[in-house]
C-alpha positions as CSV (number, residue, x, y, z in Angstrom):
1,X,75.1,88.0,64.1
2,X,75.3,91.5,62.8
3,X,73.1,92.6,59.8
4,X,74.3,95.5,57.8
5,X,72.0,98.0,56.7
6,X,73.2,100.4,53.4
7,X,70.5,103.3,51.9
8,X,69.7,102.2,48.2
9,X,72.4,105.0,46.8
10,X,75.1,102.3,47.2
11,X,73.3,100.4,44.2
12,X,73.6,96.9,44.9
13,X,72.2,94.5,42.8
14,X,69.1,92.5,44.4
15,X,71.5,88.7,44.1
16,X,74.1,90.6,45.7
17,X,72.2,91.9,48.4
18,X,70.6,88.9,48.8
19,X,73.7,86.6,49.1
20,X,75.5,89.2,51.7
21,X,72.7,89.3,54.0
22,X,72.7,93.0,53.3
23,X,69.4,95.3,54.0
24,X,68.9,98.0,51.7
25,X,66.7,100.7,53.0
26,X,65.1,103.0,49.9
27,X,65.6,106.6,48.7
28,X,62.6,108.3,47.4
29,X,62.1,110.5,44.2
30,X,59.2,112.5,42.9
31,X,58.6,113.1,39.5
32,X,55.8,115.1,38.2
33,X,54.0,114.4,41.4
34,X,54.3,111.0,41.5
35,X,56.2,109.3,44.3
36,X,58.9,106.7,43.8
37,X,60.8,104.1,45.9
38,X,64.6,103.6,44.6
39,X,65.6,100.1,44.5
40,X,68.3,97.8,43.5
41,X,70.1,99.1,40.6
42,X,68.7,96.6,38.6
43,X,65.6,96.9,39.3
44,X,64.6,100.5,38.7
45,X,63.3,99.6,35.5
46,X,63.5,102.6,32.5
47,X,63.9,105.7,35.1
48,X,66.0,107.4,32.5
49,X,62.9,107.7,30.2
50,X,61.0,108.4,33.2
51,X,63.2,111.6,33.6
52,X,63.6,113.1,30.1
53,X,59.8,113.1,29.6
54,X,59.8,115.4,32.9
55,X,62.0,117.5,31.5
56,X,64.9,116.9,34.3
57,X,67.7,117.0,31.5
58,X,66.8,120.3,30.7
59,X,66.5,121.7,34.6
60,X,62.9,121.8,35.2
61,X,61.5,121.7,38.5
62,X,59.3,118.8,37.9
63,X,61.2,116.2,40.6
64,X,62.4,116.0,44.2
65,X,64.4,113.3,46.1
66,X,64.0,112.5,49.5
67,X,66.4,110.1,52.0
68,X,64.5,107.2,53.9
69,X,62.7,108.5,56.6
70,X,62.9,107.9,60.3
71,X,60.5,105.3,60.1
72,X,61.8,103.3,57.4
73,X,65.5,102.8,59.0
74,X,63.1,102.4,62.4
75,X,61.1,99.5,61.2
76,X,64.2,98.0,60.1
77,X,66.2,97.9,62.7
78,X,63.3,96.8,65.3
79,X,63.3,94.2,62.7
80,X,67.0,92.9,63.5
81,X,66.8,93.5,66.7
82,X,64.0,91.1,67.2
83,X,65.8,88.3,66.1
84,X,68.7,88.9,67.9
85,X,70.9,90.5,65.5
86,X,73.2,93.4,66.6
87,X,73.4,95.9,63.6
88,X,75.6,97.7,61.3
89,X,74.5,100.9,59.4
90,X,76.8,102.3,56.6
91,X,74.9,105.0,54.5
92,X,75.8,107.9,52.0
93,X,77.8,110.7,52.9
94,X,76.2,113.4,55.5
95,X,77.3,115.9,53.5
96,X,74.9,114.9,50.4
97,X,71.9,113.6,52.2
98,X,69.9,113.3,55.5
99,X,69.9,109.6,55.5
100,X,72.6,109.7,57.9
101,X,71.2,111.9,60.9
102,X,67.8,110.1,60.6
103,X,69.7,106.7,60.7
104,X,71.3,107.8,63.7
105,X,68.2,109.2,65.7
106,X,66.2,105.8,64.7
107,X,69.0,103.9,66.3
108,X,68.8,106.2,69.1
109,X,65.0,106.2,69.1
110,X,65.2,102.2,69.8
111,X,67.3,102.7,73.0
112,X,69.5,99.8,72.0
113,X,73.3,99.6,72.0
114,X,73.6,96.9,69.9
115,X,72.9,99.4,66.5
116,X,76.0,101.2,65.2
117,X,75.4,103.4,62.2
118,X,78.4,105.2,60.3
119,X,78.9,107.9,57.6
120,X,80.6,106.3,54.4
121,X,81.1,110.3,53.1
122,X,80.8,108.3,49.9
123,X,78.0,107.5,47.5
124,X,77.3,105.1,44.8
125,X,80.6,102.9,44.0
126,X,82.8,104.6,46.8
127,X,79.4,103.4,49.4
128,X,79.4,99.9,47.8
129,X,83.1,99.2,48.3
130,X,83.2,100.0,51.8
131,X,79.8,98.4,52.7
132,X,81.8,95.0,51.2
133,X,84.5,95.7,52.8
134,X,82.7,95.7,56.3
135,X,80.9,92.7,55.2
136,X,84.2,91.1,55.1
137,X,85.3,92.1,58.8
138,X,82.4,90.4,59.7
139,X,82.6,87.8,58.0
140,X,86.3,87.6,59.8
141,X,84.9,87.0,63.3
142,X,85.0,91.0,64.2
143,X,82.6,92.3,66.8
144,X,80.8,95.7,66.2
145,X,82.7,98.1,68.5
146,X,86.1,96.6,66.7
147,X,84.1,97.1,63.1
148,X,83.8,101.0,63.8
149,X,87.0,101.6,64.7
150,X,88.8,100.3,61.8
151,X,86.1,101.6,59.1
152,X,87.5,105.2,59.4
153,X,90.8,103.6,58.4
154,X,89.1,101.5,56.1
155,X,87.4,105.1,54.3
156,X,90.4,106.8,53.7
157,X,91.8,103.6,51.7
158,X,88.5,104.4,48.9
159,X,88.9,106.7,46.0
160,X,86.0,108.2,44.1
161,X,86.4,110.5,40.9
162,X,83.3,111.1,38.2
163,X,82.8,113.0,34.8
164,X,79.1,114.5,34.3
165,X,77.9,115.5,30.5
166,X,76.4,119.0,32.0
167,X,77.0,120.4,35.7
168,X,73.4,122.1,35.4
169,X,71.8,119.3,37.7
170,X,74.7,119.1,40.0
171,X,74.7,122.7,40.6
172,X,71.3,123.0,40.7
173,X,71.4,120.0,43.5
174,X,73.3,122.5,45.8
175,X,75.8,119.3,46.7
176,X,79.0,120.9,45.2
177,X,81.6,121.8,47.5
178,X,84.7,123.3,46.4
179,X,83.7,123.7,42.3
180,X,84.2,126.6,40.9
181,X,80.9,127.6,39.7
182,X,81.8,128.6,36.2
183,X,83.4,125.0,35.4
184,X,81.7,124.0,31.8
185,X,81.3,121.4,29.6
186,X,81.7,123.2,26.6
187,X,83.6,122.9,23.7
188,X,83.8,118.8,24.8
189,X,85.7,119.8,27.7
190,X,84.4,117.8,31.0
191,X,85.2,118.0,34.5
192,X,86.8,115.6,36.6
193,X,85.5,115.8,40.0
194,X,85.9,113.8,43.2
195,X,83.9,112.7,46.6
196,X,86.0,114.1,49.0
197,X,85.8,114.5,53.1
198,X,81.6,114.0,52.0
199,X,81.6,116.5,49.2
200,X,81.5,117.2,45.7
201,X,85.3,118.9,45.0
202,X,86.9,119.7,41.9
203,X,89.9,118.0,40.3
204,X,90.8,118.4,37.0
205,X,89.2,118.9,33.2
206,X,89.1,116.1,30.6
207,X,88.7,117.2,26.6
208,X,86.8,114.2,25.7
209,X,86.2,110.7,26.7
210,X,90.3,109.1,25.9
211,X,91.1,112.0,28.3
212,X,87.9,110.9,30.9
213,X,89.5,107.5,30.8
214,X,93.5,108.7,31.1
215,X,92.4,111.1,34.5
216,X,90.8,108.1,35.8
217,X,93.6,105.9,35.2
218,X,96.0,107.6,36.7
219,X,94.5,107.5,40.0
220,X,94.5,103.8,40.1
221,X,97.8,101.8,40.6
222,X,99.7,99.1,42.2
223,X,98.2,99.4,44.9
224,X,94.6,99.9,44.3
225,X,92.8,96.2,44.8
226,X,89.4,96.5,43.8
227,X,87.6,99.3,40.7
228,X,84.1,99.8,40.7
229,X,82.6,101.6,37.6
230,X,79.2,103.7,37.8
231,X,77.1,104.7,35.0
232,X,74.3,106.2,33.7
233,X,73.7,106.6,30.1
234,X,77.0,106.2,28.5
235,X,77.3,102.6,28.6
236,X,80.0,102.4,25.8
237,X,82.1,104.6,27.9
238,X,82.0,102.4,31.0
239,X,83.0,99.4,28.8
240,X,85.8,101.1,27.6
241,X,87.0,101.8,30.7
242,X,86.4,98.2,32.2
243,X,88.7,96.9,29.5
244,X,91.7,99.5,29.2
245,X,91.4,99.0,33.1
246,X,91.7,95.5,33.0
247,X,94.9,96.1,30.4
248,X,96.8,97.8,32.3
249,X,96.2,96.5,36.1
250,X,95.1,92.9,35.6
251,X,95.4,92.5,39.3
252,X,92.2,94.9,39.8
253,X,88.9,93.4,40.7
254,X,86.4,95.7,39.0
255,X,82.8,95.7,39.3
256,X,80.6,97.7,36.7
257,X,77.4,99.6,38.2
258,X,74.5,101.2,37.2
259,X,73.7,104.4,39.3
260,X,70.0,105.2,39.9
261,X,67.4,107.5,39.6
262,X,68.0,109.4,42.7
263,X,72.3,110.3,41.6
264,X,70.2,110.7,38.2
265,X,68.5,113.4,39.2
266,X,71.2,115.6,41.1
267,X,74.1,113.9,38.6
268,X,72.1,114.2,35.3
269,X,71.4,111.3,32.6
270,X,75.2,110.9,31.5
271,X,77.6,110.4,34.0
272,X,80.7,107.9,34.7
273,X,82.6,107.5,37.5
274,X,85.6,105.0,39.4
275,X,85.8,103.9,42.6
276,X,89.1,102.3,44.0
277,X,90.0,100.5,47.5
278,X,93.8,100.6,47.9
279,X,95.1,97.4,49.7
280,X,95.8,97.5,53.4
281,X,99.3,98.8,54.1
């Protein structure tokens, strides 16, 4: 059997965890000194209040995150590996965390060959749809060397574009890649940006939320097979997109997600984003 393990940024929900057999390994976040575990992403209770009484909206120091340490992907997979499990490791993008590398030297650190650990270079929805998507292979008789050598393929299929409300905490997060620093959300002008090769990359700007939802429209098509939708904040906005979504491609499977404290904190407290999976050519 083959277990796969995803870091808490993919933001499952516990029942869907729970009935994929999938282990979901923690971020951390610090606010105002106190230390917090990430969890499902509904079950991080009312982080958002949490966050504007640190001060976080308005770019004070007063929080840190921090990526599962070595122990904490260790204990899991020694875990698995006890009951005979071979496993599968799919976490957030290299380029926006550590969770990776310290996957990768606690897989090493067990001397086992029956551990395989991957970089999604997603996060949030774009981490979700490809962690299902390998639950699927599984669940089609696939062995773990065969697994990580179609994922790759598998990656380039996924899509992710987001909108934030202010690009203070993303610039302040150091995670932006090729964004020209003086992009702005003034005037109700928003910037459409994408998860690209790992990073944070520019695409496009957006007056307003009908123009949010057209620029994310238009990069789903006939093609595109499953939609996932993350939030934080602006729920209206993510139901408004569900629906015109399901409008106009009523072949789409889409999901709607709630991101979590830790893409809070280097995102900001109003943010919206669309994931896609293009069917297999």
């Amino acid at each position: 059997m083959i277990t796969i393990v995803t870091d808490s940024s993919s933001y499952f929900k516990q029942s869907e965890a729970q009935e994929l057999g999938i282990r979901v390994i923690p971020n951390n976040y610090n606010v105002n000194g106190q230390s917090y575990s990430e969890s499902f992403s509904d079950q991080n209770g009312s982080f958002e209040d949490l966050l504007k009484e640190s001060g976080t909206h308005k770019g004070n120091r007063t929080y840190t995150t921090s990526h599962p340490n070595l122990s904490a992907f260790l204990s899991c997979f020694e875990e698995e590996l006890r009951k005979n499990n071979e496993i599968l490791c799919i976490t957030i993008s290299s380029r926006l965390s550590g969770a990776y590398g310290t996957a990768h030297m606690a897989a090493k650190q067990t001397e086992n060959k029956a551990i395989a650990v991957f970089d999604s270079q997603y996060t949030a929805g774009g981490l979700y749809l490809l962690v299902k998507e390998a639950r699927k292979l599984i669940g089609g008789g696939l062995g773990l060397q065969k697994i990580m050598d179609v994922l790759p393929a598998i990656r380039d299929r996924i899509t992710t574009a987001f909108s934030v409300d202010d690009m203070v905490p993303l610039r302040r997060s150091g995670r932006i890649g090729f964004v020209r620093l003086n992009i702005g959300t003034f005037l109700n002008n928003k910037p459409i940006l994408l998860c690209r090769g790992g990073a944070v990359v520019a695409d496009s700007i957006a007056r307003g939320n009908t123009e949010i939802i057209k620029a994310f429209l238009a990069k789903i098509n006939e093609t595109t097979r499953d939609v996932v939708i993350s939030y934080i904040g602006d729920n209206r906005l993510a139901t408004n997109l569900y629906y015109v979504i399901q409008d106009t491609f009523p072949h789409v499977t889409i999901t709607l997600q709630k991101i979590g404290p830790v893409l809070g904190i280097h995102l900001g407290l109003k943010v919206i984003a669309v994931s896609m999976i293009d069917i297999d050519p």
